[in-house]
VOPAGU-2260 file (C-alpha; in pm, 1 decimal, decimal comma):
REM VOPAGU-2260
SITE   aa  ch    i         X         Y         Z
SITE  UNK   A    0   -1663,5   -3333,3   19073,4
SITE  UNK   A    1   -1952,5   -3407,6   18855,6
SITE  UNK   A    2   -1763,6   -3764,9   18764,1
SITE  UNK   A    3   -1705,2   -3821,0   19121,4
SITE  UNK   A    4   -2044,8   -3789,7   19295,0
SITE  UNK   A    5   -2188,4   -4008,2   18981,6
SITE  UNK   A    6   -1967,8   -4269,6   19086,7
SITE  UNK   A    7   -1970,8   -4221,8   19474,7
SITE  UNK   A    8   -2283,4   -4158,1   19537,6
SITE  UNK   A    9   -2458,4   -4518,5   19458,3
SITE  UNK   A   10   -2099,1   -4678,6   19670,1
SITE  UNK   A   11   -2203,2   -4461,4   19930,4
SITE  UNK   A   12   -2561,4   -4617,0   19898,7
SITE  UNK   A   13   -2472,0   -4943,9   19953,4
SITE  UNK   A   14   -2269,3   -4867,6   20297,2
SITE  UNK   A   15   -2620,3   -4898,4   20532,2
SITE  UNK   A   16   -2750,4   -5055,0   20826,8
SITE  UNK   A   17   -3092,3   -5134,6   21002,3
SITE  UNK   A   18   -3182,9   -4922,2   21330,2
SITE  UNK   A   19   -3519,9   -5061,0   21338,8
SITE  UNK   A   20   -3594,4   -5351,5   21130,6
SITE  UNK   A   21   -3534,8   -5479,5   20751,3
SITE  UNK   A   22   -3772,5   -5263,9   20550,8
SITE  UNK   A   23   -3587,7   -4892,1   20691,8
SITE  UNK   A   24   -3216,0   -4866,0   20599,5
SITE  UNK   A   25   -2981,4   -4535,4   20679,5
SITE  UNK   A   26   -2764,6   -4541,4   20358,0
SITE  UNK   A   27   -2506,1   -4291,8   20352,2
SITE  UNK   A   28   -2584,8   -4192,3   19978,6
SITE  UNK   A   29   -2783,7   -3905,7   20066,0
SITE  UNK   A   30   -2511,5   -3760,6   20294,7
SITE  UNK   A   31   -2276,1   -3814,6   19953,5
SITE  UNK   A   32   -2518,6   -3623,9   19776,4
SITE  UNK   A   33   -2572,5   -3350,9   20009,2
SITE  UNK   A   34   -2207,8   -3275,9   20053,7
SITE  UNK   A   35   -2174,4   -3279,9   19651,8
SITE  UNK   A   36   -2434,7   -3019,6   19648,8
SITE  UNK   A   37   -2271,4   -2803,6   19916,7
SITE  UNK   A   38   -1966,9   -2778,5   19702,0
SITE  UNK   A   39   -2129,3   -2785,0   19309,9
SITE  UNK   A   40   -2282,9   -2495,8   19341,5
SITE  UNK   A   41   -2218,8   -2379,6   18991,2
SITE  UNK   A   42   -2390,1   -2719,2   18866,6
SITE  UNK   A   43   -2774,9   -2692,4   18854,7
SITE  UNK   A   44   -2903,3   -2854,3   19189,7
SITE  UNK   A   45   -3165,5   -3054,1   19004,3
SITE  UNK   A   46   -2911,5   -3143,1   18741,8
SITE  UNK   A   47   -2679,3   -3271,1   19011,8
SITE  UNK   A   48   -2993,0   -3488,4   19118,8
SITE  UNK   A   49   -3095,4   -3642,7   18794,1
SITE  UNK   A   50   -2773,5   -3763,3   18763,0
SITE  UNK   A   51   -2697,2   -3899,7   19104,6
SITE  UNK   A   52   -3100,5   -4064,9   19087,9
SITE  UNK   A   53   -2997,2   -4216,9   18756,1
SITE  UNK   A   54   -2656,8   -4365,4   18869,3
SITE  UNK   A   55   -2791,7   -4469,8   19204,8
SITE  UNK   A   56   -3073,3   -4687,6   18986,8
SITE  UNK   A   57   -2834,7   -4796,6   18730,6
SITE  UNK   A   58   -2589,0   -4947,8   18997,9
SITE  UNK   A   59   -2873,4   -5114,7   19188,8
SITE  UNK   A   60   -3051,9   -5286,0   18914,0
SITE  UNK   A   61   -2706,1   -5396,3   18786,2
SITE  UNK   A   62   -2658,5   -5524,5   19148,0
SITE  UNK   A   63   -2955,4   -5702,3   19085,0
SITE  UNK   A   64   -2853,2   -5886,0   18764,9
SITE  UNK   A   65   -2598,6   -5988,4   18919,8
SITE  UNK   A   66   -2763,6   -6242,9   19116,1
SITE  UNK   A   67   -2801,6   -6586,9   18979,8
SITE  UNK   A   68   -3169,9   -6650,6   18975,8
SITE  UNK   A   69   -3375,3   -6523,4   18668,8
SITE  UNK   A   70   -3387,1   -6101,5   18643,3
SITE  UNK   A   71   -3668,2   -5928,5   18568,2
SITE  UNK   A   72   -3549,2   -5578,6   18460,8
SITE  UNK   A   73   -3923,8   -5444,8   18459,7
SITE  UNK   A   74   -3968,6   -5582,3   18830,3
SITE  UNK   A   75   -3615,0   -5440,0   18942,0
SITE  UNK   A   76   -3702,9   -5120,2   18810,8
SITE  UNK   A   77   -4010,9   -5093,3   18976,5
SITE  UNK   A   78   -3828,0   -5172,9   19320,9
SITE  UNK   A   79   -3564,1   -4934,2   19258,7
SITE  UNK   A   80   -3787,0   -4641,5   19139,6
SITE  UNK   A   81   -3872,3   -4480,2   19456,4
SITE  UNK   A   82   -3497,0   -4445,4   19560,2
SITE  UNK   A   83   -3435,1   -4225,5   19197,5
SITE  UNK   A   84   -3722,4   -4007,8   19304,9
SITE  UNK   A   85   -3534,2   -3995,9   19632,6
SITE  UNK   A   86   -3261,0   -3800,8   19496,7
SITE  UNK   A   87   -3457,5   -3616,2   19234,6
SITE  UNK   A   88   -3666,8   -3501,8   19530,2
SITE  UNK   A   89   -3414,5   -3432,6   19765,3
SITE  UNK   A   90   -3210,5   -3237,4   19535,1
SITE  UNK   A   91   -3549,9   -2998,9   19464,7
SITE  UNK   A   92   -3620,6   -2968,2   19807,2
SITE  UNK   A   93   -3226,2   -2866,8   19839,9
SITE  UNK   A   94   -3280,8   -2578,4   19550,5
SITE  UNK   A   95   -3571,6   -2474,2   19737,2
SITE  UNK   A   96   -3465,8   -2402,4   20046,6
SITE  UNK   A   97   -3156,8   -2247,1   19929,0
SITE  UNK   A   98   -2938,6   -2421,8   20113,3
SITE  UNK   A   99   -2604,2   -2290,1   19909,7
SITE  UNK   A  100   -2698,4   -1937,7   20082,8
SITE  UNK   A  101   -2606,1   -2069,1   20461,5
SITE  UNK   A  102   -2244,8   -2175,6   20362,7
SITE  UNK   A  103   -2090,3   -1995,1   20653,2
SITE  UNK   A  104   -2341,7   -2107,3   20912,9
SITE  UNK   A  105   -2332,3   -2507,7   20977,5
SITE  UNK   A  106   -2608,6   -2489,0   21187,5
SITE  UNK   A  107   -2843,4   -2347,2   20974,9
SITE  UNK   A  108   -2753,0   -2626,1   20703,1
SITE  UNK   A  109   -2763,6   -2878,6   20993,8
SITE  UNK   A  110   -3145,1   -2782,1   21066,8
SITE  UNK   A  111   -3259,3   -2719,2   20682,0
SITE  UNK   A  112   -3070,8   -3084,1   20578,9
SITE  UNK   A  113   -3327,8   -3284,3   20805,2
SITE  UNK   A  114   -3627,9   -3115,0   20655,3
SITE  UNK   A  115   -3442,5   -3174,2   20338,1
SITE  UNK   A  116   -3391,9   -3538,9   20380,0
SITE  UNK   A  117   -3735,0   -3559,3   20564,5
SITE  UNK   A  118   -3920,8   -3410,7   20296,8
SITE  UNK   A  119   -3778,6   -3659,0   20023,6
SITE  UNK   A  120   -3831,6   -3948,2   20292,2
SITE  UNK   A  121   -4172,5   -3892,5   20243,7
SITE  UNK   A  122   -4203,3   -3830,9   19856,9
SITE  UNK   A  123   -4001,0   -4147,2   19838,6
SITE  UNK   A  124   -4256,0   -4304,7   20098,9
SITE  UNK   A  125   -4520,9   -4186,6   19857,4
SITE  UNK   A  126   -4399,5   -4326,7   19586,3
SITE  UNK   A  127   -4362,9   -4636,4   19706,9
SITE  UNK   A  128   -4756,1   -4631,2   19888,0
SITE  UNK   A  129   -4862,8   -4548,3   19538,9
SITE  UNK   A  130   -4642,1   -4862,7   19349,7
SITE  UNK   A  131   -4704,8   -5147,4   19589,6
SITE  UNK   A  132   -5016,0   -5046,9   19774,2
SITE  UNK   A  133   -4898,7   -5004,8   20124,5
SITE  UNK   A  134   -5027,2   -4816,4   20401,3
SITE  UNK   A  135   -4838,3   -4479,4   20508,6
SITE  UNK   A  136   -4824,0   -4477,0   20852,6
SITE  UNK   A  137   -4744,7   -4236,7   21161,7
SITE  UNK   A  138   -4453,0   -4482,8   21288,4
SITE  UNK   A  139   -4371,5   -4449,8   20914,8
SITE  UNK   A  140   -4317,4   -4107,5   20935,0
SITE  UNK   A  141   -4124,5   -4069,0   21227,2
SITE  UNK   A  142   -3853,9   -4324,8   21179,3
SITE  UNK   A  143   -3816,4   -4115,4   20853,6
SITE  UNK   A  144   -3816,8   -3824,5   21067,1
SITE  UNK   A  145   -3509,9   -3977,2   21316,9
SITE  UNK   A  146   -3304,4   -4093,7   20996,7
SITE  UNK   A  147   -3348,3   -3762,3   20831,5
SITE  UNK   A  148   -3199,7   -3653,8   21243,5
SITE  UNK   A  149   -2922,2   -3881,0   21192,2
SITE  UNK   A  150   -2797,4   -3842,3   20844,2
SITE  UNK   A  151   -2825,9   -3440,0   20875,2
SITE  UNK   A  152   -2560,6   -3415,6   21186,4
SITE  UNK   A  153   -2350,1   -3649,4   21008,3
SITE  UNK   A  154   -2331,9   -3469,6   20714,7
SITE  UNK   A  155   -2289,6   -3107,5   20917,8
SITE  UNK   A  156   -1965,7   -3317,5   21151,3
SITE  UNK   A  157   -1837,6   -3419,4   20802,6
SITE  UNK   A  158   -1909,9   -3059,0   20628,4
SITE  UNK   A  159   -1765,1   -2871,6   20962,8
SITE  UNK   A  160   -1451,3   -3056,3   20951,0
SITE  UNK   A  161   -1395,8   -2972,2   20623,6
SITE  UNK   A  162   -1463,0   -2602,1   20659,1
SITE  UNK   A  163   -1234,8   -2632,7   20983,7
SITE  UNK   A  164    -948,1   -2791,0   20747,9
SITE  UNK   A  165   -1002,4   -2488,0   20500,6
SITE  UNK   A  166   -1003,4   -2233,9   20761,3
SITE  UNK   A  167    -658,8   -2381,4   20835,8
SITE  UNK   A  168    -492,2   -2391,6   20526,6
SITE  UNK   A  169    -659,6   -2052,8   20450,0
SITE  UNK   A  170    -497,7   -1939,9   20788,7
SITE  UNK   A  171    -154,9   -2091,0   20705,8
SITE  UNK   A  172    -182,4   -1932,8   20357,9
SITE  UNK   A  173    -218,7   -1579,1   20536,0
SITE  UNK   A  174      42,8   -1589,6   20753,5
SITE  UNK   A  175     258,9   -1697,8   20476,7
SITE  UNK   A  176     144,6   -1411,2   20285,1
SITE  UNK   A  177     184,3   -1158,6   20606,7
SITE  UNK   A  178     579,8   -1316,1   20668,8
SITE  UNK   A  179     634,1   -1243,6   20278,8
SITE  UNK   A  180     499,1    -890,8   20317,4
SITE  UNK   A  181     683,7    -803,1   20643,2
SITE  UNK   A  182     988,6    -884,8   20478,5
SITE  UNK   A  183     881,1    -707,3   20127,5
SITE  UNK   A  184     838,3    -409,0   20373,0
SITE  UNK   A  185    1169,2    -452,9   20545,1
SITE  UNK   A  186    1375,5    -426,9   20243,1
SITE  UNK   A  187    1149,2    -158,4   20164,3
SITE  UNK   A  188    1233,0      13,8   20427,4
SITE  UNK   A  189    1607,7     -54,0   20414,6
SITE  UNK   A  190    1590,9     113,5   20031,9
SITE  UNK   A  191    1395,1     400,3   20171,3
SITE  UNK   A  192    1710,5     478,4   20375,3
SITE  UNK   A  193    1950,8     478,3   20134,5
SITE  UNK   A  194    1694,8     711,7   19925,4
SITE  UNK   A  195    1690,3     939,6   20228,5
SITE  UNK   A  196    2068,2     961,0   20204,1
SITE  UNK   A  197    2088,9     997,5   19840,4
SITE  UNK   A  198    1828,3    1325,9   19860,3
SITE  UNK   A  199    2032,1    1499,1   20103,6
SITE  UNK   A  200    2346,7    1458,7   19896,7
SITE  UNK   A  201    2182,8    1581,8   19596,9
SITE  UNK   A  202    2023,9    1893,8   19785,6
SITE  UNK   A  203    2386,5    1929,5   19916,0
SITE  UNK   A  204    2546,8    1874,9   19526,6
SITE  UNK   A  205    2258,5    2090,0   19400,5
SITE  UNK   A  206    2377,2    2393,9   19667,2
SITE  UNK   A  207    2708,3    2330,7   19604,7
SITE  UNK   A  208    2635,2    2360,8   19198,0
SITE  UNK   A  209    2428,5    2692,0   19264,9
SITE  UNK   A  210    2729,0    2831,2   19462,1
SITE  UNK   A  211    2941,7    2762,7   19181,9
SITE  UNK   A  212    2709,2    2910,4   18947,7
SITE  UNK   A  213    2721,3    3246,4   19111,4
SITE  UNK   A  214    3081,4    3265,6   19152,5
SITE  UNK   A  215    3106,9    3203,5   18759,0
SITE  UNK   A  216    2811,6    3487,3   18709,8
SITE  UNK   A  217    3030,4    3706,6   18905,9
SITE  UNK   A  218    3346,6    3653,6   18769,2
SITE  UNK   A  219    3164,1    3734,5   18403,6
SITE  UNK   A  220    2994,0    4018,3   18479,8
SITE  UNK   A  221    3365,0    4148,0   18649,5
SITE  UNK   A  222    3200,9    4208,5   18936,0
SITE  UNK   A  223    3409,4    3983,6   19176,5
SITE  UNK   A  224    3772,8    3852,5   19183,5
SITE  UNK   A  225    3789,2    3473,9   19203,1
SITE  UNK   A  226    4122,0    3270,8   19222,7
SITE  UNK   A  227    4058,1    3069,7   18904,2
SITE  UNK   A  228    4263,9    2755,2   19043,4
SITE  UNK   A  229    3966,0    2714,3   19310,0
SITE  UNK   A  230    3737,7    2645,6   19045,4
SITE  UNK   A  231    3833,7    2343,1   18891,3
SITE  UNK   A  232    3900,6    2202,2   19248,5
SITE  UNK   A  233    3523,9    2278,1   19309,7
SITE  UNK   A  234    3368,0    2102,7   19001,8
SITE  UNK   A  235    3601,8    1834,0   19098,2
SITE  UNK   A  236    3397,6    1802,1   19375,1
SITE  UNK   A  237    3081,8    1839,1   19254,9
SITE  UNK   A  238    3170,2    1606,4   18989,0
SITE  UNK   A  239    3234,4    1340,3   19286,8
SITE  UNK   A  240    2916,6    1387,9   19477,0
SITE  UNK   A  241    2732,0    1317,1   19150,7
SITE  UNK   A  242    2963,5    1019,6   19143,4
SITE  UNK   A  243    2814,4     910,3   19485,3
SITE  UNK   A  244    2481,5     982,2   19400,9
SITE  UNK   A  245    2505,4     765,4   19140,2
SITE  UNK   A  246    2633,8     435,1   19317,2
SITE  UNK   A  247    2330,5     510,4   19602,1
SITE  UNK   A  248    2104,3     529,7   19326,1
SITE  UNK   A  249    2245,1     216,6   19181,8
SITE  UNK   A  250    2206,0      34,6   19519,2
SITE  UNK   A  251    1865,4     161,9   19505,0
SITE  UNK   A  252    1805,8      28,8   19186,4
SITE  UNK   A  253    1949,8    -321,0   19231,3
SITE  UNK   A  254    1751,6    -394,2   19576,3
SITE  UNK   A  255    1460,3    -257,3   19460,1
SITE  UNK   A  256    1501,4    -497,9   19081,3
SITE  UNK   A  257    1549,8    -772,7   19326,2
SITE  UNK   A  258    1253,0    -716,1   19535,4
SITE  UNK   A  259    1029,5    -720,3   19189,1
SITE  UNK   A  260    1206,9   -1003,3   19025,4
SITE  UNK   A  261    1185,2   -1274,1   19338,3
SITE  UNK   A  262     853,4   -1365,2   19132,7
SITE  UNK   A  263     622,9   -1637,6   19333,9
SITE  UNK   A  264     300,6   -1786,7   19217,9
SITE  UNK   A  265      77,7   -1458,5   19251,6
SITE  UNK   A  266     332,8   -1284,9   19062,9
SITE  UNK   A  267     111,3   -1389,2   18764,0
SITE  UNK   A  268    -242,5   -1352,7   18626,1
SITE  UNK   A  269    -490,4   -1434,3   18393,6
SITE  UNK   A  270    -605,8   -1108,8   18212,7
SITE  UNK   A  271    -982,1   -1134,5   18343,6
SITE  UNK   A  272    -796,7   -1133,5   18764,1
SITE  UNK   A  273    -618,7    -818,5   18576,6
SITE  UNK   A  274    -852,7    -573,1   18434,9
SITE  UNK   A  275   -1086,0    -721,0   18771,2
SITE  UNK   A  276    -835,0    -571,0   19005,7
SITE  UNK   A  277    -796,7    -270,9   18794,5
SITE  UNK   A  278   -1131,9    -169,8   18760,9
SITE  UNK   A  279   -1206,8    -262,3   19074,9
SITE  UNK   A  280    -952,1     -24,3   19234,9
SITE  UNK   A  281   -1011,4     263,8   18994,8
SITE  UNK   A  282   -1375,9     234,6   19083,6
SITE  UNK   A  283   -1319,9     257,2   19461,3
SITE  UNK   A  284   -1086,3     627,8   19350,8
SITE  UNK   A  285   -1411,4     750,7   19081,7
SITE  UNK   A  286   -1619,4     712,7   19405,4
SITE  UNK   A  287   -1401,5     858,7   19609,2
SITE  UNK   A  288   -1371,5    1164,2   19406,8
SITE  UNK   A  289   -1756,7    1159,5   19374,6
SITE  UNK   A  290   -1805,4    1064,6   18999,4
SITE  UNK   A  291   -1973,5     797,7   18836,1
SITE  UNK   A  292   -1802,3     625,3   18580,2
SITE  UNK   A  293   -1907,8     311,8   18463,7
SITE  UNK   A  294   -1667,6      55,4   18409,0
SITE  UNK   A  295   -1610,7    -211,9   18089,0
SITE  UNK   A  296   -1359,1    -441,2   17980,1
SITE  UNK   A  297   -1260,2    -742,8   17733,1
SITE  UNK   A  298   -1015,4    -963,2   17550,0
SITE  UNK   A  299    -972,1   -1156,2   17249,7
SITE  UNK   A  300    -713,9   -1406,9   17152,7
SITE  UNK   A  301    -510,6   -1657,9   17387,4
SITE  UNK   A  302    -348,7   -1494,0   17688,1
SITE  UNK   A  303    -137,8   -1639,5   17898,2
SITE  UNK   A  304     -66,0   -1494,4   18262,0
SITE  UNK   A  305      80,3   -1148,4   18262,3
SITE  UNK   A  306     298,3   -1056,9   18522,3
SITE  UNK   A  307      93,0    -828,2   18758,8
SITE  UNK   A  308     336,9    -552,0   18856,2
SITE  UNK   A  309     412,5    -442,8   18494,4
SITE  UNK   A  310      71,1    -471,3   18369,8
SITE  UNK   A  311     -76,4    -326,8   18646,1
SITE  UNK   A  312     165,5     -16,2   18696,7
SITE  UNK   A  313     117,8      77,5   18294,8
SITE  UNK   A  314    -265,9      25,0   18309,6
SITE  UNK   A  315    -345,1     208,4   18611,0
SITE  UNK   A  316    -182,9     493,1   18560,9
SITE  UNK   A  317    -387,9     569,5   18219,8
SITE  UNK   A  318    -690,0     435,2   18382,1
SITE  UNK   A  319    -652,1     651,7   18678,6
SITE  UNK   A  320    -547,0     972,5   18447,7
SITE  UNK   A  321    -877,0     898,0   18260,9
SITE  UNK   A  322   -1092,2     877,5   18544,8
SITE  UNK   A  323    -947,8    1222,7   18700,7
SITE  UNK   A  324   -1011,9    1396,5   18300,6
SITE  UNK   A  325   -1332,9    1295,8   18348,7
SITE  UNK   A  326   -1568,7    1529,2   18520,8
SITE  UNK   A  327   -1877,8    1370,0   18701,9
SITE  UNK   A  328   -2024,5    1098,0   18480,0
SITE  UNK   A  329   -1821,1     882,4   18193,4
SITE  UNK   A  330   -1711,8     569,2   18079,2
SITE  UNK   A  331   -1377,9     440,8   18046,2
SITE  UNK   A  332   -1351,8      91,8   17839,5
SITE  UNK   A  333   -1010,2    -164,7   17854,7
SITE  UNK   A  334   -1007,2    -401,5   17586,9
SITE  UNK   A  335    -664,2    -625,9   17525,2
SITE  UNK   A  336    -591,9    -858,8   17165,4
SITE  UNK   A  337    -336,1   -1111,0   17133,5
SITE  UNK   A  338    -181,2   -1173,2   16812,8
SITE  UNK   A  339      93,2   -1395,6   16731,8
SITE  UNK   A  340     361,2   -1240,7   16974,6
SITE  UNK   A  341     180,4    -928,4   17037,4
SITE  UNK   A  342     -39,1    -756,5   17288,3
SITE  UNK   A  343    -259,8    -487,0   17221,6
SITE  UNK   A  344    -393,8    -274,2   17539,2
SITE  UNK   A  345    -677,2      37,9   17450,4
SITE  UNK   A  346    -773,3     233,9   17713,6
SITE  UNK   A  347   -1080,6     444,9   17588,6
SITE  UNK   A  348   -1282,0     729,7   17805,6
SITE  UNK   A  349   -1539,7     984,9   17701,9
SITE  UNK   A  350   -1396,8    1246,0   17885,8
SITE  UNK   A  351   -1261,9    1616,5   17741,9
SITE  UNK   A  352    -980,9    1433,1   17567,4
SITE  UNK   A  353    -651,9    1603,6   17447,5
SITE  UNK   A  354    -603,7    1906,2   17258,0
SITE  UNK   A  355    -439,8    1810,4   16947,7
SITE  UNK   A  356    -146,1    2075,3   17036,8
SITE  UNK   A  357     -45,2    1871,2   17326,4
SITE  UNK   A  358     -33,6    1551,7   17145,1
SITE  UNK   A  359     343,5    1600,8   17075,9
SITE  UNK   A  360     422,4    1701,7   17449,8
SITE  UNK   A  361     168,4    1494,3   17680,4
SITE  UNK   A  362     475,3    1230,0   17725,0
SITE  UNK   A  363     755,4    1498,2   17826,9
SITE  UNK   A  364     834,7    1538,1   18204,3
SITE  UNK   A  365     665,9    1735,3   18382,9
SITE  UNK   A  366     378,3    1863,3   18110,1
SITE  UNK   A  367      16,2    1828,6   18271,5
SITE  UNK   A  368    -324,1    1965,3   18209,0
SITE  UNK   A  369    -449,0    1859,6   18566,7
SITE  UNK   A  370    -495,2    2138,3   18835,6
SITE  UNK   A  371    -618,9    2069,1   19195,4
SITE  UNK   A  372    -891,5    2354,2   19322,0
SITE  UNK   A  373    -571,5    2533,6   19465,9
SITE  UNK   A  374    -439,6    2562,9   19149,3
SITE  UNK   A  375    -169,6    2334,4   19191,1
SITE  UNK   A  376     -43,8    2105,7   18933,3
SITE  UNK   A  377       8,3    1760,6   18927,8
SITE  UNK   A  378     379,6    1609,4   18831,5
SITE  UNK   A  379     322,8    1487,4   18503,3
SITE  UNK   A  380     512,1    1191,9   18531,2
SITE  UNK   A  381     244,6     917,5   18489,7
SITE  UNK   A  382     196,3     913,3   18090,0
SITE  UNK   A  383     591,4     933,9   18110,7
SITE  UNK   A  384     656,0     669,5   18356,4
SITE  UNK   A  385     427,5     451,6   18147,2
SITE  UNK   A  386     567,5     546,4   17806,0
SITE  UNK   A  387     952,3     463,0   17958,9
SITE  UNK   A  388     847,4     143,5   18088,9
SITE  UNK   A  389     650,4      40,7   17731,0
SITE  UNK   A  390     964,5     142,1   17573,3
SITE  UNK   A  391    1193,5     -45,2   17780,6
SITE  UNK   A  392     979,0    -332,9   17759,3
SITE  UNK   A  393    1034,8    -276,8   17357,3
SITE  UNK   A  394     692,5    -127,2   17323,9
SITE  UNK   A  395     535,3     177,0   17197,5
SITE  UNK   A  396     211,0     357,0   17276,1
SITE  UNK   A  397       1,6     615,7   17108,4
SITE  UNK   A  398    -248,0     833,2   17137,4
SITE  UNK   A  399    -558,8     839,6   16903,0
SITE  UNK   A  400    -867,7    1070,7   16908,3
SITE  UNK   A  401   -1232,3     854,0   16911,4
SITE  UNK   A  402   -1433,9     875,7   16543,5
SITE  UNK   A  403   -1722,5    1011,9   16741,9
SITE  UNK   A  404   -1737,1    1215,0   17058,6
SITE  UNK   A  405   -1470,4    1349,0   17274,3
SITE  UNK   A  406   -1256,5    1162,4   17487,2
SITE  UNK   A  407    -903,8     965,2   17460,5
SITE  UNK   A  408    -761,7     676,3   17332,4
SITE  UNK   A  409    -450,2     508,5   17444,1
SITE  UNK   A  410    -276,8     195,7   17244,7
SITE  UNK   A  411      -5,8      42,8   17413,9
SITE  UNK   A  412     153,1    -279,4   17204,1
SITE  UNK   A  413     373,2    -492,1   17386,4
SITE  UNK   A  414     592,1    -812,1   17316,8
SITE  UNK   A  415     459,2   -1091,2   17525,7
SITE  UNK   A  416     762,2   -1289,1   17596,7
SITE  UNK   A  417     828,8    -900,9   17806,1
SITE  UNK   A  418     533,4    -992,1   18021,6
SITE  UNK   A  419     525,6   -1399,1   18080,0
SITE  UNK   A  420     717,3   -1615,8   18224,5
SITE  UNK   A  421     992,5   -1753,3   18091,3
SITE  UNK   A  422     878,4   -2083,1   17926,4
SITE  UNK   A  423     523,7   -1975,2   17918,2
C-alpha cells in the first residue's frame, strides 16, 4: 500500500484542471493521499506524508528536466517546495484531527477533509508568500476554500462507494456463512434424531439386562423356578439390541466425522486467532461466574494453522476446568512451542491445584473434585475427553505441579501433521 500511494500519488497530481485561472489548479493528488490515509492506518500519518511530499517533488522536478531548455535544479526546487509542504501539512492536519476515528461516519470525514485540505491550502499559500514575495489575499483564500469544497466530496463519493462495495461483499460473506450454518444445523439435527432413538433402545436394553439380572439372582439364591431354555433366548436378545445400538451409534459417528471433516477456509488458524478466541471466551465464563482472572498467552517457534475444532475442544476444556478451580481472583497462562514435528501446549493456573493422590485418577471417567452449591457433581468427562482425543491424535498429556505456589500444570504434546492440513 505504502509502494502504491508513493507511486500514485504524484500520477494523481498531474490529472488537474483550472476552475478559475492558470495560477489555481484542483489536482487530484490530495484526494490520492487522503484515501491512502483512510486505509494506512497502521502507517504513521506523518510518515505516510513525508513520503508522498517527497515522491510528489521528485516526480515534478524530474518532469521538469525533462524539458529541453537548460534546468536549474535549485530553481525547480524552489517552485516545487510549497507543494511537499502541501502534503507534509495536510497529512499533520489529518493526524490532528483524527480523522481515522470517523471511519463509520462519511459525513463527518466529508466535513473534517475540507478543513483538512483548507488548512494545508493555506500553509502551502504561506509558503509560497514567504518564497516569491506575493501578496496573500482574501480571493486567495476562498478559491482555496471552494477547492478544499470540491476535492473533500470527491474523495467522501469515492470513499462511500468503497465502503458500500465492502458492506456488500461483507453481506454476501454472511449469508454464505448463515446458508453453511443452517445446513451444519440441519444435519445436526438429523444426528440428534438418530441419538434420540439410540437412548431409548439402550434404556430399553439396559431394562431388559436388569430383568435378566434378577431372574439369574433368583434362580441362585433358589428362590424362584426359571425354565433355563428362556434364558439363553433372552441374552440372545439383549445381545441384538446392543447389536443395534451399535450400528445407530455408528451412523452417529460417521455423519457427525463428516460434518467435522468437510474442512473450508475458517477451518484453520494461526495460533495468535487461537488462544484470542480462547481467552476471549473463557473470559466472558470467569465474568460470568464473578471472578477475576487475568488472562496471558504466547508462542515460540513456526506454527502453521491449526485446525480450530481440535485445538479448540482440547484447550478449552482445561482452560475452562482451570478457571472453575479457581476461586475469585487468579491467573491462568497458555503458552505453545514448536519443535521439529512437535507441539507443546501448557496450560498453567494459580488455583488450589491437585492433590497428589488424585494424580493417578483425575483422567478416569467420571472422577471429579468439582461440586455445585447443591452439592452436585460435575461428570468428569472433560480431562478424559481431552486425554482420549490427545491420545488418538498420538499424543500424551501430563500433569505437573508449579516449583512455587499452588496451582496446575497441564502439558499436552502433539504431532503436527495431526493438526494441519495436509500439505501444510
Amino acid at each position: 500500500m505504502l509502494v502504491a500511494m508513493v507511486i500514485l500519488v504524484p500520477l494523481a497530481g498531474e490529472i488537474k484542471f483550472y476552475p478559475f485561472n492558470e495560477i489555481y489548479r484542483v489536482s487530484f493528488g490530495p484526494p490520492a493521499l487522503f484515501l491512502f490515509l483512510l486505509w494506512l492506518r497502521k502507517v504513521p500519518t506523518v510518515i505516510c506524508g513525508l513520503l508522498a511530499g517527497l515522491s510528489v517533488l521528485t516526480f515534478r522536478m524530474i518532469l521538469d528536466g525533462i524539458h529541453p531548455q537548460p534546468f536549474d535544479w535549485m530553481n525547480a526546487l524552489q517552485a516545487n517546495f510549497p507543494s511537499f509542504t502541501y502534503y507534509i501539512a495536510y497529512s499533520l492536519v489529518f493526524f490532528l484531527l483524527k480523522i481515522h476515528r470517523y471511519n463509520q461516519r462519511p459525513w463527518v470525514i466529508g466535513i473534517l477533509g475540507i478543513f483538512n485540505d483548507f488548512a494545508a491550502g493555506l500553509i502551502e499559500l504561506t509558503i509560497e508568500v514567504l518564497s516569491f514575495g506575493t501578496f496573500l489575499t482574501l480571493d486567495a483564500i476562498y478559491k482555496i476554500f471552494i477547492i478544499a469544497i470540491f476535492r473533500s466530496f470527491f474523495v467522501i463519493g469515492f470513499f462511500s462507494t468503497m465502503k458500500f462495495h465492502d458492506s456488500k461483499l461483507k453481506e454476501a460473506e454472511i449469508k454464505k456463512r448463515n446458508e453453511h450454518l443452517m445446513l451444519l444445523v440441519s444435519n445436526l439435527y438429523a444426528e440428534t434424531i438418530l441419538l434420540k432413538k439410540s437412548l431409548q433402545h439402550a434404556e430399553e436394553v439396559t431394562k431388559q439386562s436388569y430383568n435378566l439380572y434378577k431372574v439369574l439372582q433368583q434362580l441362585k439364591q433358589g428362590k424362584k423356578i426359571y425354565n433355563l431354555n428362556e434364558i439363553p433366548q433372552q441374552a440372545l436378545r439383549i445381545a441384538g439390541e446392543v447389536h443395534e445400538i451399535k450400528k445407530d451409534n455408528q451412523r452417529i459417528l460417521s455423519g457427525l466425522s463428516k460434518l467435522i471433516s468437510d474442512e473450508n477456509l475458517h477451518d484453520y488458524l494461526d495460533i495468535q486467532s487461537l488462544f484470542k478466541a480462547i481467552v476471549r471466551s473463557n473470559k466472558n465464563y470467569a465474568e460470568l461466574l464473578g471472578k477475576d482472572i487475568h488472562f496471558d498467552f504466547s508462542y515460540s517457534g513456526s506454527h502453521p494453522p491449526y485446525h480450530v475444532y481440535t485445538f479448540i475442544s482440547i484447550i478449552n476444556n482445561l482452560v475452562a476446568n482451570s478457571v472453575e478451580a479457581i476461586m475469585d481472583t487468579g491467573k491462568i497462562i497458555l503458552s505453545a512451542d514448536q519443535q521439529e514435528d512437535w507441539l507443546t501446549l501448557r496450560i498453567e493456573d494459580n488455583g488450589p491445584g491437585i492433590p497428589t493422590s488424585h494424580k493417578e485418577v483425575i483422567f478416569k471417567p467420571g472422577f471429579t473434585l468439582k461440586f455445585d452449591s447443591t452439592g452436585k457433581s460435575s461428570t468428569g468427562i472433560g480431562l478424559t475427553y481431552v486425554k482420549e482425543v490427545v491420545e488418538m491424535l498420538e499424543g500424551n498429556v501430563t500433569l505437573n505441579e508449579p516449583k512455587e505456589g499452588s496451582g496446575a500444570i497441564f502439558i499436552i504434546r502433539l504431532p503436527i501433521e495431526k493438526l494441519t492440513r495436509k500439505g501444510d
